[in-house]
C-alpha positions in Angstrom: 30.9 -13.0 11.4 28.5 -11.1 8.9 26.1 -8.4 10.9 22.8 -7.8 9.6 22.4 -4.0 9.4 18.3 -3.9 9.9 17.5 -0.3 8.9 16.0 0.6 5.5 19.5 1.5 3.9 19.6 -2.3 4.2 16.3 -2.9 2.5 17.8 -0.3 -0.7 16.7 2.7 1.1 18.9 5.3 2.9 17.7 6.2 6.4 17.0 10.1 4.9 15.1 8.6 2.3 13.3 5.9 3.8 9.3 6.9 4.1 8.6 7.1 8.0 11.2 9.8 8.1 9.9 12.1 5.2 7.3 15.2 6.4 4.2 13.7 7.3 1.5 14.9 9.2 1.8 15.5 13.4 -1.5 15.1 15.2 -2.8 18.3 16.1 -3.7 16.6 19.3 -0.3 15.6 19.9 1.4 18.0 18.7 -0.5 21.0 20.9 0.3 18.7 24.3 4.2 18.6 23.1 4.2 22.7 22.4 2.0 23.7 24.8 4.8 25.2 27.3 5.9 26.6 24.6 2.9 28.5 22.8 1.9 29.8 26.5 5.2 31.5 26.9 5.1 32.7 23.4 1.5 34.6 24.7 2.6 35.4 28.1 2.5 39.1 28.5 1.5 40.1 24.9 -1.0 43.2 25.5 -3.2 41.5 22.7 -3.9 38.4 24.7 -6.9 37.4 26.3 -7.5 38.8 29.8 -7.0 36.0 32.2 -9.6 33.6 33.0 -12.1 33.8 35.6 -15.0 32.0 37.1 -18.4 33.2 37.0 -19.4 33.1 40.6 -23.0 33.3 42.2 -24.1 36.5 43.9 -23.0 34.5 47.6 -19.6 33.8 46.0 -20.0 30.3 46.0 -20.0 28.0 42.9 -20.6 28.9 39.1 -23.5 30.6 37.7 -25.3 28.1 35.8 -25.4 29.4 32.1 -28.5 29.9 30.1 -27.4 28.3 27.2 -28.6 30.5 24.1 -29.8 29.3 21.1 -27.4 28.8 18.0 -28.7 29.4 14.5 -26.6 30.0 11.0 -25.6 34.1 11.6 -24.6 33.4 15.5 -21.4 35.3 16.0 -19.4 33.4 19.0 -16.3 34.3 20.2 -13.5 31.5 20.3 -10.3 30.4 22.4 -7.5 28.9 20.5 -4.4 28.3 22.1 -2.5 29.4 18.8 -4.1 33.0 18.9 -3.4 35.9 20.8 -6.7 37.5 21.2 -10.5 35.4 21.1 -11.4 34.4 17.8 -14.8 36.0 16.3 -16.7 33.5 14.3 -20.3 32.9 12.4 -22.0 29.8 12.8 -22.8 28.7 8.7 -24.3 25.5 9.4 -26.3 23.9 12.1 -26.7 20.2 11.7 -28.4 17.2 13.6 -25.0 17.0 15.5 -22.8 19.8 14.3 -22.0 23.5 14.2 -20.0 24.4 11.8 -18.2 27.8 12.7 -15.9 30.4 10.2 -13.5 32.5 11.9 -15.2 35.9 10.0 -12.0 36.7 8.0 -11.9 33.7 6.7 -15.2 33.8 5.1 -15.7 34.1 1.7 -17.4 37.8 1.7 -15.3 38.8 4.2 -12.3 38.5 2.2 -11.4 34.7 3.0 -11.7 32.0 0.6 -14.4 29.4 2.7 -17.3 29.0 0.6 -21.2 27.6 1.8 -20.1 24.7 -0.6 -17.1 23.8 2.4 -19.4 24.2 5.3 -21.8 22.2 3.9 -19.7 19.5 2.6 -18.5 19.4 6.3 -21.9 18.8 7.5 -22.9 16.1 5.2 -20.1 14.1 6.1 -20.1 14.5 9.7 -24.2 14.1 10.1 -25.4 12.1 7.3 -22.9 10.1 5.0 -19.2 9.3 4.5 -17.5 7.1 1.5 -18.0 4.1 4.3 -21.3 4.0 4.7 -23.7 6.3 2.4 -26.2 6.6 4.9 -24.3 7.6 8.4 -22.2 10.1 8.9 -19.1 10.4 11.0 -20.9 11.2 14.3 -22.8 7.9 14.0 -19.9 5.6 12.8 -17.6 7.0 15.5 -19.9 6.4 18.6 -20.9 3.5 18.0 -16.7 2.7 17.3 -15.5 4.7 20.2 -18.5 5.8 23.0 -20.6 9.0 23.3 -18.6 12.3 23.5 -17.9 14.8 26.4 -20.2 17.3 26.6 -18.9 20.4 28.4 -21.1 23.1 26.8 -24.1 21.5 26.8 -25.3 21.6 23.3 -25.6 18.2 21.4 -24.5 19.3 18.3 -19.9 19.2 18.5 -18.8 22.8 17.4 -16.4 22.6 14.1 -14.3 25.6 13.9 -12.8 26.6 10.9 -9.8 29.4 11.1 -6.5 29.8 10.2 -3.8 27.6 12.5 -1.0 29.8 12.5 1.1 26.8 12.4 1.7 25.3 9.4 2.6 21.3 10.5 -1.5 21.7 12.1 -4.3 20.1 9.9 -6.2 19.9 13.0 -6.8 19.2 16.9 -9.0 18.9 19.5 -7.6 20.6 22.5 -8.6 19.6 26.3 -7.7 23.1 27.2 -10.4 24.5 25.5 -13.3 21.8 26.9 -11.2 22.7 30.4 -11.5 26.7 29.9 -11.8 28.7 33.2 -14.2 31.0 31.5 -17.8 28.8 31.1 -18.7 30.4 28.1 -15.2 29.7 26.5 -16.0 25.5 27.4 -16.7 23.8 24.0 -16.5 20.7 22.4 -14.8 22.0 19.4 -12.8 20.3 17.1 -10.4 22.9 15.0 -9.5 22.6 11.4 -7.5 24.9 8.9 -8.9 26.4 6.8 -6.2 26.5 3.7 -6.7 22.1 4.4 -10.0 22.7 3.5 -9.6 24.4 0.3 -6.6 22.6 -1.0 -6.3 19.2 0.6 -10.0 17.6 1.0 -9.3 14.1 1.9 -6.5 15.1 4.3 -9.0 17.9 6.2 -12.2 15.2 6.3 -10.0 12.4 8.3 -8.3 14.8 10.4 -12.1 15.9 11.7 -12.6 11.6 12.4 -9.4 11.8 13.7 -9.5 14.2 16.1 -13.2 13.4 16.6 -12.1 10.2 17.9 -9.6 12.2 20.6 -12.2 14.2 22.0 -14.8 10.8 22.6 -11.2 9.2 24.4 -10.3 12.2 26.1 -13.7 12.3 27.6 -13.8 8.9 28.7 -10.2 8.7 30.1 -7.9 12.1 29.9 -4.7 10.6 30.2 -4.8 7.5 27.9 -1.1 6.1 26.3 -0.2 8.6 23.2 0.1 4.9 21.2 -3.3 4.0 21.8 -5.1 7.1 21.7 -3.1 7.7 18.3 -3.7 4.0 17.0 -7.3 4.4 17.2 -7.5 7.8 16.0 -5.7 6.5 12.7 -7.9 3.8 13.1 -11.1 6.5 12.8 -9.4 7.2 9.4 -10.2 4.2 8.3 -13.5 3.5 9.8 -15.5 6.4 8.0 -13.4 5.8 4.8 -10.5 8.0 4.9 -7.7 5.6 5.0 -4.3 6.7 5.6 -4.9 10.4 5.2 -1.2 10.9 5.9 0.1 8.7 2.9 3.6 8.5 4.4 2.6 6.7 7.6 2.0 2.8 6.7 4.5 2.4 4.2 7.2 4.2 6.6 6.2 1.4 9.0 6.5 -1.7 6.7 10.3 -0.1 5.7 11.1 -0.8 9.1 8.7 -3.1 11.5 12.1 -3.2 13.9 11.3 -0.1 14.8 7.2 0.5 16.3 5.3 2.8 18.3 2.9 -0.6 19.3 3.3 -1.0 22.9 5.5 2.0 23.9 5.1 4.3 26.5 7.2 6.9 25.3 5.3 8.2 22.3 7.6 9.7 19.7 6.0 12.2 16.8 7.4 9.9 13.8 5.1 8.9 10.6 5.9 5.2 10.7 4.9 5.6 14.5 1.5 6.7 13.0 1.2 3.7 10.6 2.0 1.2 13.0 -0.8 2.2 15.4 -2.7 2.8 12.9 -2.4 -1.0 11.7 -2.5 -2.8 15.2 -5.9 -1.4 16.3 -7.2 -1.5 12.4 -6.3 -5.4 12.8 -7.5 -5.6 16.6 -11.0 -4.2 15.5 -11.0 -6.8 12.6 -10.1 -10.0 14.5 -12.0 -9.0 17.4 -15.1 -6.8 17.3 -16.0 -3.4 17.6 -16.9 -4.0 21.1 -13.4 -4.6 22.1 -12.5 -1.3 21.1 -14.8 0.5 22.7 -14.0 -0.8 25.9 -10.4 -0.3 25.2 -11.5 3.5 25.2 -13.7 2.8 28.3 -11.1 1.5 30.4 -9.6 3.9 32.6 -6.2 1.6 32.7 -4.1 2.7 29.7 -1.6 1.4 27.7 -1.3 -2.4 27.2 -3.1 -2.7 30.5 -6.2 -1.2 29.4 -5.9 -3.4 26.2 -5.6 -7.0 28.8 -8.2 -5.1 30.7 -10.6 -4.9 28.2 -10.0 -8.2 26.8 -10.7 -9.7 30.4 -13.8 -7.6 30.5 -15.6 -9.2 27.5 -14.2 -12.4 28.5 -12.4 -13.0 25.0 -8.9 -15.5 25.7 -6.4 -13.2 24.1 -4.7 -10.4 25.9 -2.0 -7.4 24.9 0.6 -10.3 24.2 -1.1 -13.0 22.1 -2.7 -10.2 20.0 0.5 -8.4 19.1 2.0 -11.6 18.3 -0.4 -12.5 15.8 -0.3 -8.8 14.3 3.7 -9.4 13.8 3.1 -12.5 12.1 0.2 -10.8 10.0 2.3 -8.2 8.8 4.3 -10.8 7.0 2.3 -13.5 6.3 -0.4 -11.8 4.3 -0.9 -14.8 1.7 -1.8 -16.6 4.1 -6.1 -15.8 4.5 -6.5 -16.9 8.0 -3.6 -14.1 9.0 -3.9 -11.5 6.5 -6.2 -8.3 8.0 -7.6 -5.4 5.2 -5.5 -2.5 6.6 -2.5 -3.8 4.9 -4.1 -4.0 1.4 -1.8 -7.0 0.2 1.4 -5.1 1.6 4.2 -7.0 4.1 6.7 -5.7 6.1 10.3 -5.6 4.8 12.4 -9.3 4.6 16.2 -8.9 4.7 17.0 -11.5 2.2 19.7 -14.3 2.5 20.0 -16.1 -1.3 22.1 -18.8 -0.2 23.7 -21.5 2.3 25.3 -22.3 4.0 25.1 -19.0 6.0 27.4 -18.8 8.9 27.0 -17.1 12.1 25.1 -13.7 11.3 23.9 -10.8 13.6 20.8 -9.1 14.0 18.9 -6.7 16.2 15.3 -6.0 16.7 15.6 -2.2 17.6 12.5 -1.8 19.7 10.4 -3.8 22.8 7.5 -5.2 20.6 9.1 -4.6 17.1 10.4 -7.2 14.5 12.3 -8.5 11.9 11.7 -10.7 8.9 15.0 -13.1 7.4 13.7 -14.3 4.2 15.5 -17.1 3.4 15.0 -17.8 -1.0 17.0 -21.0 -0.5 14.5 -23.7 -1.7 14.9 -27.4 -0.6 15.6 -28.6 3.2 16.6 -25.8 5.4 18.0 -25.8 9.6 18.3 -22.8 11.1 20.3 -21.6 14.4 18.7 -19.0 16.3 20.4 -17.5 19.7 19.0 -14.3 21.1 21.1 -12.4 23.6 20.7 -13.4 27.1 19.6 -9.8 28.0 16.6 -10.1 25.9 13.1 -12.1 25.2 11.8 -13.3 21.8 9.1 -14.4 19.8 10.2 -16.3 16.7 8.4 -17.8 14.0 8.8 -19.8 11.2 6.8 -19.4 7.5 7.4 -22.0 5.2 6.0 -21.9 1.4 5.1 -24.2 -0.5 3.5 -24.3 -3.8 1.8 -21.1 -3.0 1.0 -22.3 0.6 2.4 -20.8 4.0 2.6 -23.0 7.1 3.4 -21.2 9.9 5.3 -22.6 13.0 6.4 -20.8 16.2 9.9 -21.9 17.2 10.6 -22.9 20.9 13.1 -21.3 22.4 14.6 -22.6 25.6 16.3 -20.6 28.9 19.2 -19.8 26.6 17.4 -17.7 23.9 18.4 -21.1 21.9 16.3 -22.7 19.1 16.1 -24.5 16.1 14.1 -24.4 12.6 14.1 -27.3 10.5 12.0 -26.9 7.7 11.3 -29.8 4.6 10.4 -29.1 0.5 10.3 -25.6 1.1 10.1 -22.7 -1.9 11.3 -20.1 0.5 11.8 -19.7 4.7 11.1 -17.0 6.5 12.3 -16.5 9.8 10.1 -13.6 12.0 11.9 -11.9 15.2 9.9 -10.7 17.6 11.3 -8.6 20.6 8.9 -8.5 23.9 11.8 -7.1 26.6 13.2 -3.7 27.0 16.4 -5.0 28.7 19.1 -5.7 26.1 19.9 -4.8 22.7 17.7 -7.1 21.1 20.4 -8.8 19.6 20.5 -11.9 18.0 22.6 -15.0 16.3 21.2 -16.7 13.1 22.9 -19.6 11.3 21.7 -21.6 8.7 22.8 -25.0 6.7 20.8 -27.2 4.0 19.4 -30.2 6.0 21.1 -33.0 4.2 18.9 -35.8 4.6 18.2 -38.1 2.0 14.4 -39.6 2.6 13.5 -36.1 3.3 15.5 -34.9 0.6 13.6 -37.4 -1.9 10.4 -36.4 -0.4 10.9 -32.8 -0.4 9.0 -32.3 -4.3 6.3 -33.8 -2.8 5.6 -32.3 0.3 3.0 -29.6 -1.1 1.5 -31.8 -3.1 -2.3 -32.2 -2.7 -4.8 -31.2 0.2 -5.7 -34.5 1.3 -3.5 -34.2 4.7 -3.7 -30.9 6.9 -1.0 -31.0 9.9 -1.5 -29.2 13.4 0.9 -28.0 16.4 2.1 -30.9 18.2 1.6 -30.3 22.0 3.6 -30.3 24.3 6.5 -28.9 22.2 9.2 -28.9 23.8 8.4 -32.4 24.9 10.2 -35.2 27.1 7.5 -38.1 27.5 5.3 -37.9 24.4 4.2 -36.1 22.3 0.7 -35.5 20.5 0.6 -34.6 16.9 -2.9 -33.8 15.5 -3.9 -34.3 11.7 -6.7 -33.6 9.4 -7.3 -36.3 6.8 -9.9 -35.3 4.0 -10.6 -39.2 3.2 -9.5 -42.4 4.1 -5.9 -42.8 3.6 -2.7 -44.9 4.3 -0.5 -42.4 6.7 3.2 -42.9 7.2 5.0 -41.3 9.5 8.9 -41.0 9.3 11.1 -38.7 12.3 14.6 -37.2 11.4 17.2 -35.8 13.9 18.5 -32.9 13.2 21.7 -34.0 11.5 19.3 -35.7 9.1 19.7 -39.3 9.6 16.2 -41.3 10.0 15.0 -41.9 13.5 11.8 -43.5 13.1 9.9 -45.3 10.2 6.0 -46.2 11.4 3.7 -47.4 8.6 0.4 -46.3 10.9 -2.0 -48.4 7.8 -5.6 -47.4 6.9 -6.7 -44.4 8.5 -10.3 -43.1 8.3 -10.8 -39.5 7.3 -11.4 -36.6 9.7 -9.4 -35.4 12.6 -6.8 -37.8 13.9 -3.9 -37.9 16.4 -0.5 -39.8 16.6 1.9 -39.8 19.1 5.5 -40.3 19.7 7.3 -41.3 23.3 10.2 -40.0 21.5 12.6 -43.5 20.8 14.2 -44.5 17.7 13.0 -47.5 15.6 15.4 -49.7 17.6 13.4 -48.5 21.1 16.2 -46.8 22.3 15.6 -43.3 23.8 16.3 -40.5 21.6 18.4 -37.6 22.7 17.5 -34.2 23.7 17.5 -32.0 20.2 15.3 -31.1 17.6 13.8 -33.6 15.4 11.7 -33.3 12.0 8.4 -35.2 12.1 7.2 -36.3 8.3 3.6 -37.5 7.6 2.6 -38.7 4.2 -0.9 -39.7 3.2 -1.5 -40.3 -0.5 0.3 -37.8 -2.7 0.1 -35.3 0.3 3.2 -34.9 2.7 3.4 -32.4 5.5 6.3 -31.7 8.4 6.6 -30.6 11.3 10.0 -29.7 14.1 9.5 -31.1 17.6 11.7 -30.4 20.9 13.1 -33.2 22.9 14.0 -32.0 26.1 15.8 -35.1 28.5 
């Protein structure tokens, strides 16, 4: 028995090397909620810290003071918490915009022996009031709150603070921390989004989606605090994107696509890992595409997190997809992507990696999908007439599809599995086959059995050239499938046509020849009660349904359950 090994050394690639593993950039965000514990024992008891916090109280003891808020203008000095530094940091507001401060830590300004110039702050400004490479006339602030909602607002100015300092650490580009919009002090509350200075400087495009990026953290965290790391991350990469910083961390996407077994998507347990980045990243990227802006922002609305946030909202705006359906047409996209009707933008003509068989037969064979909601991709370059075995563990639940080319074309089947984790793929006149796992259960190992044979049949073997040929015939899901009365298989003629339909089993041999005569063009239906020309009841199994119509052929696999 051969065993698939589905990491990237497989796919040419040893693990070390393999992208999503390289250095790539932590969420600030993220990152300061994992260190946290950390960082505060780090400052515990250091002489140079802060005093601890305390409330302003009114003269009777009872409540805060309510703060006269004073006016900001370029040359206000503010003092500032970070949770990185041991004393409050002093800093100049250098730009006050429609809907930004920008702050410098002093020492990090130009004159003061730091290397931040007017020409940073103001490029800052610009892109977060008035234009970004998305859209030359709107800025981040604009972009993002009509993505995401309106933003917190702790301090009460409308303008976000942007501070720009030195993170002492050097894995931080940026964050927004909840501990500073939280302080105990009042005059300490901001909604401040930090950035590093040296990023600044040196690393431009990295520094301006980092601000969207953790922008779009503090409009979620103000909306609902405690949202899934996966989703809050997805749409934050998703920010990136949205005000035309695509992938700032370059690592992310393609460290996903080495290895779509493994995904964030779904997971509770958030792990800091770059392909973790890219696949969130991609899911909401394709979410907002296929569904509307207004889906996301109630994602970020709903107080329900995770996936049941994600059904939530799509119950809210009444749209027939939920959590499920949409991941299993991402996982199909992230494959397919000749096909137009799947492909998404995000992906920019990439796919996720295909272990490749070259040829049959190919005896039993093990695989594993290594995570709930991951996948795998079997590309099978074996052209002709193809059946394939599939038996997932008993422990486990998958989603599998089929993608047949043909002469440039994909047609894309899902395969029915029964109680057993048991199916079958018989596929006619294909260039190439490929064969998509997807796991949707934490129980089991997510292992599974593939075998595969060339379909020896000869009236589909003689039809085979031909089943690509012309656009005259257009072939939809039968329904039911599995079946075990009739069936119902819709068709699309593009003018009048003779139509012949012909049904194999699935060692081949001919079941059913029905010459159905003249048919006008335009959407159509046939059926089938499932018995053989002789009008004996066929047997439970899989059977290969062949329409022709002109010089145009098409096939599709049915289930007959007795």
């Amino acid at each position: 028995m051969a065993i698939f090994l589905l990491t990237a050394a497989a796919a040419g690639a040893t693990d070390s090397a393999a992208a999503g593993d390289r250095p790539g950039r932590i969420c600030g965000f993220r990152l300061l909620q994992l260190e946290a514990e950390k960082i505060a024992a780090a400052r515990e008891g250091d002489p140079g810290a802060p005093p601890a916090a305390a409330k302003t109280l009114s003269p009777d003891g009872v409540g805060e003071v309510s703060q006269v808020l004073p006016e900001i203008a370029v040359g206000t000095e503010l003092n500032f918490h970070s949770a990185f530094n041991r004393s409050l940091i002093p800093a100049t507001c250098r730009l006050v915009g429609e809907h930004v401060f920008v702050f410098v830590a002093n020492r990090q300004w130009d004159t003061e022996g730091g290397s931040i110039l007017q020409s940073h702050v103001d490029g800052l400004g610009e892109l977060f009031d008035r234009q970004t490479p998305a859209d030359p006339n709107r800025g981040i602030f604009d972009l993002s709150t009509e993505a995401f909602g309106e933003p917190p607002d702790v301090d009460g100015y409308e303008q976000i603070f942007v501070l720009l300092f030195d993170i002492p650490d050097s894995r931080f580009v940026g964050f927004f921390d909840p501990g500073v919009a939280t302080h105990d002090v009042p005059e300490l509350r901001r909604d401040v989004l930090h950035i590093d200075e040296l990023h600044v400087r040196r690393s431009s495009y990295l520094a301006r989606g980092t601000l969207a990026h953790e922008f779009q953290h503090l409009i979620h965290w103000g909306q609902d605090e405690d949202e899934s790391s996966w989703v809050d991350e997805g749409l934050a990469g998703y920010a990136e994107e949205l005000v035309g910083f695509p992938e700032a961390d370059p690592t992310a996407v393609p460290g996903f696509l080495e290895r779509p077994t493994r995904t964030g998507v779904g997971l509770g347990a958030w792990e800091d890992i770059s392909y973790n980045y890219g696949s969130t990243f991609l899911f909401m990227s394709f979410m907002a595409e296929r569904y509307g802006a207004e889906l996301m922002r109630q994602v970020v609305a709903e107080p329900r997190n995770g996936r049941d946030g994600i059904d939530a909202a799509f119950s809210k705006l009444s749209l027939e997809d939920d959590f499920l359906s949409a991941w299993q047409r991402w996982v199909v996209a992230n494959y397919a992507v000749d096909d137009e009707a799947l492909a998404y933008k995000a992906l920019k003509g990439r796919r996720a990696m295909a272990f490749t068989i070259e040829m049959l037969p190919l005896g039993p064979t093990m695989g594993a999908v290594g995570d709930r909601w991951g996948s795998a991709n079997i590309l099978f370059r074996t052209p002709g007439n193809i059946h394939i075995d599939f038996a997932g563990e008993e422990a486990s639940r998958f989603s599998v599809w089929s993608y047949a080319m043909r002469g440039g074309r994909g047609d894309l089947e899902q395969v029915t599995l029964d109680g057993d984790n048991r199916g079958e793929v018989m596929a006619a006149g294909v260039d190439s086959l490929t064969l998509i796992v997807g796991r949707t259960s934490l129980q089991g190992d997510g292992r599974f059995e593939l075998s595969a044979r060339e379909l020896v049949a000869t009236a589909v073997a003689a039809l085979a050239p031909h089943v690509s040929g012309g656009e005259q015939l257009h072939l939809e899901s039968a329904f039911p499938n599995p079946f075990n009365g009739d069936v119902r298989i819709p068709f699309r003629l593009e003018e009048d046509s003779e139509v012949e339909m012909r049904v194999y089993n699935s060692a081949g041999q001919q079941v059913l020849v029905r010459n159905l005569g003249p048919i006008p063009g335009g959407v159509r239906e046939i059926g089938w009660d499932g018995r053989g020309g002789d009008g004996v009841s066929a047997a439970s199994g899989r059977y290969l349904v062949v329409l022709k119509a002109g010089e145009s052929i098409r096939a599709t696999s049915l289930t007959l359950v007795r």
